[in-house]
TIRO-2110 file (N, C-alpha, C; in Angstrom, 1 decimal):
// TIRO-2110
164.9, 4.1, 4.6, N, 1, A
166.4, 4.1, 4.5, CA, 1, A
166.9, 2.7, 4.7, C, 1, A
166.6, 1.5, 5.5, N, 2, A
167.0, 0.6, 5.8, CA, 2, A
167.1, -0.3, 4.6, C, 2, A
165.5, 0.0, 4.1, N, 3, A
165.2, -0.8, 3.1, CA, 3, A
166.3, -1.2, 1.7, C, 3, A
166.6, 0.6, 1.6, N, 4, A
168.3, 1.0, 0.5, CA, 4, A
168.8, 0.6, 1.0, C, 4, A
169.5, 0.5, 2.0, N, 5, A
170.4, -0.2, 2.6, CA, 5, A
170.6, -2.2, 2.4, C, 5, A
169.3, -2.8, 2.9, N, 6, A
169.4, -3.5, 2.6, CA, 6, A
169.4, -4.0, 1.1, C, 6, A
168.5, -3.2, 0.2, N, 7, A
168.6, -3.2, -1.0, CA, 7, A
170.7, -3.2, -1.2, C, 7, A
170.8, -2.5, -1.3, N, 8, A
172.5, -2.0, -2.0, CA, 8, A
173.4, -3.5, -1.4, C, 8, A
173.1, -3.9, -0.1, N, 9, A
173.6, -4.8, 0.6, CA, 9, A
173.2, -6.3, -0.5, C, 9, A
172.3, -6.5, -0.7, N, 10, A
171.9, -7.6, -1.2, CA, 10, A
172.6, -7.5, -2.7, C, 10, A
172.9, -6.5, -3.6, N, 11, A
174.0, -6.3, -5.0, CA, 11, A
175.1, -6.3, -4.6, C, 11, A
175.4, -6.2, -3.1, N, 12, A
176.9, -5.9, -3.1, CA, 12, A
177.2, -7.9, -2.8, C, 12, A
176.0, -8.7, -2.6, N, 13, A
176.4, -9.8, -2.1, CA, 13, A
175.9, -10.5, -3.4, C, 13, A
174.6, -10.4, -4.3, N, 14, A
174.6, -10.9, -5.3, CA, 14, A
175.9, -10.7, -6.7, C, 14, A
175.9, -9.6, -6.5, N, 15, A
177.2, -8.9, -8.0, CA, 15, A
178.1, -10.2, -8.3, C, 15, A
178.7, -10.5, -7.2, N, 16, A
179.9, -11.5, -7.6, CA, 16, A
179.7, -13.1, -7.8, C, 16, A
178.0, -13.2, -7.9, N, 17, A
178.0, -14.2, -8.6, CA, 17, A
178.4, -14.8, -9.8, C, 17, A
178.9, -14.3, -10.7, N, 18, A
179.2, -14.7, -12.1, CA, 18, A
180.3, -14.4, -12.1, C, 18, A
181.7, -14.5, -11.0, N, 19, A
182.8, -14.9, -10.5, CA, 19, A
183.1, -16.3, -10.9, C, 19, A
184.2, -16.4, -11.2, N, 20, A
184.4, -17.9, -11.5, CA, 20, A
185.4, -18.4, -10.6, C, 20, A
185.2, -19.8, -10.5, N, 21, A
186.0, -20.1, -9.2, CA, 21, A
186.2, -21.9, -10.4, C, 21, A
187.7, -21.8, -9.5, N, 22, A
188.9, -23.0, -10.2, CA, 22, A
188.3, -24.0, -9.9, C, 22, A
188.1, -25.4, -11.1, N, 23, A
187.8, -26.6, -10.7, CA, 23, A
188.1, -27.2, -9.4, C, 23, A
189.9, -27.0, -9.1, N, 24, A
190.2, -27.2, -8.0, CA, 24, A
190.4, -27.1, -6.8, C, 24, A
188.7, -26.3, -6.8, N, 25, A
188.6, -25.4, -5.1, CA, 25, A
188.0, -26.6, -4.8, C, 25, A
188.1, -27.3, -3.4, N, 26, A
187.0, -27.9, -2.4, CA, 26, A
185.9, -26.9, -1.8, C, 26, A
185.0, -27.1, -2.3, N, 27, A
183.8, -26.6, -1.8, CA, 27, A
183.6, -26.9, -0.3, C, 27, A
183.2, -25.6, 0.6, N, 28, A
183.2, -25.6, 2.0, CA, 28, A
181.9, -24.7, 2.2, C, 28, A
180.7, -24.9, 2.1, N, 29, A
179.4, -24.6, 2.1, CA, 29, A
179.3, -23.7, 3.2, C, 29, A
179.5, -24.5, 4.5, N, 30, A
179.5, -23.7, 5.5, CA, 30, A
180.3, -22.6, 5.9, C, 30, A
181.7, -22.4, 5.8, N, 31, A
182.2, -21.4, 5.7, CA, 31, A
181.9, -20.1, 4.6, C, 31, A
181.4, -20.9, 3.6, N, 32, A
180.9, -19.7, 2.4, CA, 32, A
180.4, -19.1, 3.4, C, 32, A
178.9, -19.6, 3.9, N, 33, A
177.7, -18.8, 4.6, CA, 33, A
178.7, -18.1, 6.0, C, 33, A
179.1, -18.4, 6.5, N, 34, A
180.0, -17.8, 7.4, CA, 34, A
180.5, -16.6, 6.8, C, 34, A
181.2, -16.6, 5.4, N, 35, A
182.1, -15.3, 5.3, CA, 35, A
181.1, -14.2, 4.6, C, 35, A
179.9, -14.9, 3.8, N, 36, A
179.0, -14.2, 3.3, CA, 36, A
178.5, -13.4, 4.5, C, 36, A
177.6, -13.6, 5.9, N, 37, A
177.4, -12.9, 7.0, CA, 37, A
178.4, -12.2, 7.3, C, 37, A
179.3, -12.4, 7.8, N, 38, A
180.5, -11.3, 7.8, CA, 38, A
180.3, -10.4, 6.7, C, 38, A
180.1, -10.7, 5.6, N, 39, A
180.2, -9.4, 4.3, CA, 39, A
179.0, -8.9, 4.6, C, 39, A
178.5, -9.1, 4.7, N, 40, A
177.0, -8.9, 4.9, CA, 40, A
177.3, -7.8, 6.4, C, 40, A
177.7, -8.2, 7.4, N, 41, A
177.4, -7.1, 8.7, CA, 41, A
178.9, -6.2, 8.0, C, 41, A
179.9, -6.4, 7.6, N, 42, A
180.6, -5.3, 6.9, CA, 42, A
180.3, -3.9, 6.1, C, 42, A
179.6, -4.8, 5.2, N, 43, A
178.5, -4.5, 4.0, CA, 43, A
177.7, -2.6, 4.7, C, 43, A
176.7, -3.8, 6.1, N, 44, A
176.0, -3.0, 6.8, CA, 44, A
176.5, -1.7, 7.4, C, 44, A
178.0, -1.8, 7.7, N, 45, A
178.6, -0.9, 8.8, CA, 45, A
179.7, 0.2, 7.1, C, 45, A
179.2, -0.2, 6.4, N, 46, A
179.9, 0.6, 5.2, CA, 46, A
181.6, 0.1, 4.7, C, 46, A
182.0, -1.2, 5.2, N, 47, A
183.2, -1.2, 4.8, CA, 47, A
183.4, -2.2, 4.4, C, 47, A
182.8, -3.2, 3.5, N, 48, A
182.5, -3.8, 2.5, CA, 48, A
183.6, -4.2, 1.4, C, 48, A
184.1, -4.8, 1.2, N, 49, A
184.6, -4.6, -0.6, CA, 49, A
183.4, -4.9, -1.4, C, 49, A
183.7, -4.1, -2.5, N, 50, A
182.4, -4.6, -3.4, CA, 50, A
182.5, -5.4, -4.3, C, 50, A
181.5, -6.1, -5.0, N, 51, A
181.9, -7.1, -5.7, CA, 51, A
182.9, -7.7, -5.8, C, 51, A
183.0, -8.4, -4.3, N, 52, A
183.8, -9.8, -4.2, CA, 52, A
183.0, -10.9, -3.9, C, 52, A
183.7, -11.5, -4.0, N, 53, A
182.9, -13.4, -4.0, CA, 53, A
183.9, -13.6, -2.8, C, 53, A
183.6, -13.9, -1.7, N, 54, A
184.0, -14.3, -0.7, CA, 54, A
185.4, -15.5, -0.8, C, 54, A
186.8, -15.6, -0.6, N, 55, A
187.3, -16.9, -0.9, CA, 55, A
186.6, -17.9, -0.3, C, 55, A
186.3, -18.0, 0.4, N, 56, A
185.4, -19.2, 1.0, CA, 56, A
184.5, -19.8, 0.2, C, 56, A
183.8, -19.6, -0.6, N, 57, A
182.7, -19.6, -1.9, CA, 57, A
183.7, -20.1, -2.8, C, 57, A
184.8, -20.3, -3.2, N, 58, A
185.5, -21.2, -4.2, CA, 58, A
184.6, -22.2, -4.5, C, 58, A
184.2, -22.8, -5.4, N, 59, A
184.0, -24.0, -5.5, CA, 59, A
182.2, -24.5, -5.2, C, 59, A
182.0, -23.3, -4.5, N, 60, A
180.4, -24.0, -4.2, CA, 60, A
179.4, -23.1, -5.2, C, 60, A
178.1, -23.8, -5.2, N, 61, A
177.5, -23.6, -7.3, CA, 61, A
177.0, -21.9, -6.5, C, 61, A
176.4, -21.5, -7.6, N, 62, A
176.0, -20.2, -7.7, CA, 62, A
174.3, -20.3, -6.8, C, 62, A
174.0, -21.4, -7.1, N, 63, A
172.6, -21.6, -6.7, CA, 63, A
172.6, -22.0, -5.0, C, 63, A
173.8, -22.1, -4.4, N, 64, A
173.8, -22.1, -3.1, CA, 64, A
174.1, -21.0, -2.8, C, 64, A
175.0, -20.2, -3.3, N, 65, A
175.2, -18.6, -3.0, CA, 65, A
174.1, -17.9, -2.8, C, 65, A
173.0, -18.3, -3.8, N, 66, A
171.9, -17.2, -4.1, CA, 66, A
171.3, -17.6, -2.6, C, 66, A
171.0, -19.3, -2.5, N, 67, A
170.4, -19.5, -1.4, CA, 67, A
171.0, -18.7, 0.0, C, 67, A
171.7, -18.8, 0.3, N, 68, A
172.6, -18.2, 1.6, CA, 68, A
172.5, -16.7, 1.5, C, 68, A
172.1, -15.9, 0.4, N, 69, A
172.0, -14.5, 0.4, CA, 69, A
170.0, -14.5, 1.0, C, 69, A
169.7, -14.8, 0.0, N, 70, A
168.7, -14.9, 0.8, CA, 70, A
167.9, -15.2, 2.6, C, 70, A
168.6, -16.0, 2.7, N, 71, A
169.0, -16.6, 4.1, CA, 71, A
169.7, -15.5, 5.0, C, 71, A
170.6, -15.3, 4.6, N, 72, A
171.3, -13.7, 5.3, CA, 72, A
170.2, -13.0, 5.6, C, 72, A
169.8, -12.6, 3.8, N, 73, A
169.0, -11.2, 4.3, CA, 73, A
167.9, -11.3, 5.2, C, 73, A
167.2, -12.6, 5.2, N, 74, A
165.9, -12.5, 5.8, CA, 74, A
166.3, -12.6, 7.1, C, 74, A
167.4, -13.3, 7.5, N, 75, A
167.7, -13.1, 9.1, CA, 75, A
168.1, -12.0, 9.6, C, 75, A
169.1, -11.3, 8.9, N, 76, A
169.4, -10.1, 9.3, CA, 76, A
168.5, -8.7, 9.4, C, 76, A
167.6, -8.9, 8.5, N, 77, A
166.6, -8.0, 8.2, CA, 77, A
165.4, -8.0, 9.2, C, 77, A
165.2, -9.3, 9.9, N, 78, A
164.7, -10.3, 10.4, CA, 78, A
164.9, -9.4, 11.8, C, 78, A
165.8, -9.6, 11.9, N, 79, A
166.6, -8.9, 13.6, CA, 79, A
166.5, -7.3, 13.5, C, 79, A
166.4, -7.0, 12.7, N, 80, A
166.3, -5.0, 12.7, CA, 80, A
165.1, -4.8, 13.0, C, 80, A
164.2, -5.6, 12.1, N, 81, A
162.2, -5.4, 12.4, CA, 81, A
162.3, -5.5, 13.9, C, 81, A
162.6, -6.9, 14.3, N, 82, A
162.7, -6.8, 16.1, CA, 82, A
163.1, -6.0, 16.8, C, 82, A
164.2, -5.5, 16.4, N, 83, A
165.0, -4.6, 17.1, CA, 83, A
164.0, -3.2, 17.1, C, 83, A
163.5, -2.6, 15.6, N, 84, A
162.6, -1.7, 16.1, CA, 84, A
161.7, -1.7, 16.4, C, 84, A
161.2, -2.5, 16.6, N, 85, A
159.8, -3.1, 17.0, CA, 85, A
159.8, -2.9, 18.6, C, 85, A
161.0, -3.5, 19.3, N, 86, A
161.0, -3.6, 20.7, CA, 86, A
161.4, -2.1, 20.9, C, 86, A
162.2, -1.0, 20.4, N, 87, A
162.7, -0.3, 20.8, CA, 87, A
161.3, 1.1, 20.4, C, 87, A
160.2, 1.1, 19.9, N, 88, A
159.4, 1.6, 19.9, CA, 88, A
158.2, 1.2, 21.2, C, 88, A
157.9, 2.9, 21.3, N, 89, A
157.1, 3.3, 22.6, CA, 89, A
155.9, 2.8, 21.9, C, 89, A
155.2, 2.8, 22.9, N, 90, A
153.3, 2.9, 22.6, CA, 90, A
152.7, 3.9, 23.1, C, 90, A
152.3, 4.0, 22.0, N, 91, A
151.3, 5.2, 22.3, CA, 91, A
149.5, 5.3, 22.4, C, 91, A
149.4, 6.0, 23.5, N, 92, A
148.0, 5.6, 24.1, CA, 92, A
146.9, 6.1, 23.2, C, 92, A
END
């Protein structure tokens, strides 16, 4: 189930790549990745817009996008394995 989850999460953050954004956005790299995680834990909790391109993302290439999705997911997906990892018993 997580995996769908993550799956659906990762189209809901790839889709709006081929968004176009105005010559005359200043690209702000780090805030992109800032509002992408936010969409991303939104995403997770079900209340998401869908295919949107973050305003923050104005201006910065598609190839940093993809990178920071990636980046998202592995951290966030990253932290669930832990999380059920620690929260499982052992069994003798």
């Amino acid at each position: 189930m997580r995996a769908r989850t993550a799956a659906a999460i990762a189209v809901l953050l790839l889709a709006p790549l081929t968004a176009c954004s105005s010559g005359g956005d200043k690209a702000d790299p780090a805030a992109c990745k800032a509002a992408m995680a936010k969409q991303f834990k939104d995403a997770a909790k079900g209340s998401a817009a869908e295919n949107e391109r973050p305003a923050a993302c104005n201006g910065v290439d598609d190839k940093t996008v993809q990178k920071y999705v990636g980046e998202i997911m592995e951290s966030e997906i990253g932290k669930q394995v832990g999380d059920s990892l620690s929260s499982a018993t052992a069994q003798p």
